[in-house]
Each structure stands twice: as C-alpha cells, then as structure tokens.
N, C-alpha and C positions, 0 to 999 in steps of 0.2 A: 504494500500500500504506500502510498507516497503521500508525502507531508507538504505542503504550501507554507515557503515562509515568507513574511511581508515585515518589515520592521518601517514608522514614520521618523525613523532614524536616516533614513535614504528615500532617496525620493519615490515616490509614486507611479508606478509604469502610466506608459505614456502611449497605450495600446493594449490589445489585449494576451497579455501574459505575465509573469509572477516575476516578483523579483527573484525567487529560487525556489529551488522544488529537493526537495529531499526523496530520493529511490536508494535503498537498498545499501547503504551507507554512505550513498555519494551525494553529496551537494552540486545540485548546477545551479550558478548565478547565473542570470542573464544580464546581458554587456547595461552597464554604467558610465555616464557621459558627468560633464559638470556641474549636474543641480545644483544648487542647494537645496536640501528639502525642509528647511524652516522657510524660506522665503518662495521656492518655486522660481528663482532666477538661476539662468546657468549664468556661469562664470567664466567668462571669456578675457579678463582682464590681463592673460597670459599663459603659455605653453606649460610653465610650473605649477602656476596656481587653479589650471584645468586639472592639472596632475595630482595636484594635492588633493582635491573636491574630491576625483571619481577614485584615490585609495580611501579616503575616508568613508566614501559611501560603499563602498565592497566591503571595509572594515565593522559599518552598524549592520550588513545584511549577515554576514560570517559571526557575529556575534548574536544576533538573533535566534543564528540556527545553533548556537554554541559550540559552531567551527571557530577557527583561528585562521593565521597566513600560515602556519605550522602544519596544515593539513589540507593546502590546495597543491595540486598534484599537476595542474594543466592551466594555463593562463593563455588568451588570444587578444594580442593588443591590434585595437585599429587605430593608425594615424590616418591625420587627412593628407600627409605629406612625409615621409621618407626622411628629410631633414630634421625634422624633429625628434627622430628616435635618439641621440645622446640623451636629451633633456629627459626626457620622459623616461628613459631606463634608468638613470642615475636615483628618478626618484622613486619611480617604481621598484628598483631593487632595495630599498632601505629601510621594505614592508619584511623583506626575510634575511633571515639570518643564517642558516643553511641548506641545505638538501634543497636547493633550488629547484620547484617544479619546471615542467617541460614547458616550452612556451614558443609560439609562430607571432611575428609582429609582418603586419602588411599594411601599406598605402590604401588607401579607397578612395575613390571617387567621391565622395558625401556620407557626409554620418548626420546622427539626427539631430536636429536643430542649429546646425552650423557650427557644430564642434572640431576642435582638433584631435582628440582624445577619445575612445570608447574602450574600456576592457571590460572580458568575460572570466568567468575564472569556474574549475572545477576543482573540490574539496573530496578529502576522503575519512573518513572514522569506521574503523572497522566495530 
C-alpha cells in the first residue's frame, strides 16, 4: 500500500500529483523548483538562492516522511542551462555528507514557472 506524503512545509503541487509517495520503502519526491511555501512566490533572485529554496523544500518533504538526505539513493537535477551546474552542485552537495547517491543533471528547454533549478530525488528505508 502506499502512503501520500504532503508537508505545508514545501510548497503545494502545482498540478495534479503528490509531493511524495511512499511504496515499499522507497520515497519518490516529485521535482521541486523555488517556492517559497509560506509566501507562494518563487524565488528567482539568483542561481544560489533558487538552490537554497528547492534543498530546503526536499528537506521539509524528506522530513515529513521521516526520511533524511542520508537515505536518498537517486537524485535528477534539471537546469534550465548547463552553465549553471558549478553553482548549483556546490550547493547541492553540502545537503550530504557521504555515500553520495546516484544522480543525472541535464539542461531542459523550460521548467515550470520560469525556473533555473528543478530536483527530484528518490529515498530508501528498508
């Protein structure tokens, strides 16, 4: 059976599906861009500060389901641009601390709301 998790710690899907779903010990988050979810504004102010937003908001959704970054196993970063990936891995990596999950970063044409930033991430708890 699978478990619905939503925390108003992170923002509110913006379409219809969950911010993560718990099957069989695995957590999938679905990709997070830079809400804020107290205000409902993204955050575009810069490449860092998108970056900051969408680890915070993986952070309140992984905590909800009382995963950690200690137990995501697979991470899929979208930039909107290839140049950006120094910035965004520096801060993205300083969410873990070892046993680095598996992770693909790719360019895309458009993410939602005019973002530079999207990640997805899968979690495991046996």
């Amino acid at each position: 059976m699978n478990k619905i998790i939503n925390t108003k710690n992170a923002p509110a899907p913006i379409g219809p599906y969950s911010q993560a779903v718990i099957a069989n010990g695995f957590l999938f988050l679905s990709g997070q861009i830079a809400i804020n979810p107290e205000s409902g504004e993204v955050i575009q102010s810069s490449v860092a500060e998108e970056t900051h937003q969408v680890m915070r908001n993986i952070k309140a959704v992984l905590l909800e389901a009382s995963y950690g970054f200690e137990d995501v196993v697979k991470t899929t970063i979208f930039l909107s641009d290839m140049a950006l990936f120094a910035e965004v891995n520096e801060i993205y990596g300083s969410f873990f601390h070892k046993d680095f999950p598996a992770r693909e970063t790719v360019a895309v044409k458009g993410l939602p709301k005019g973002v530079n930033v999207e990640i997805s991430m899968t979690a495991y708890k046996a």
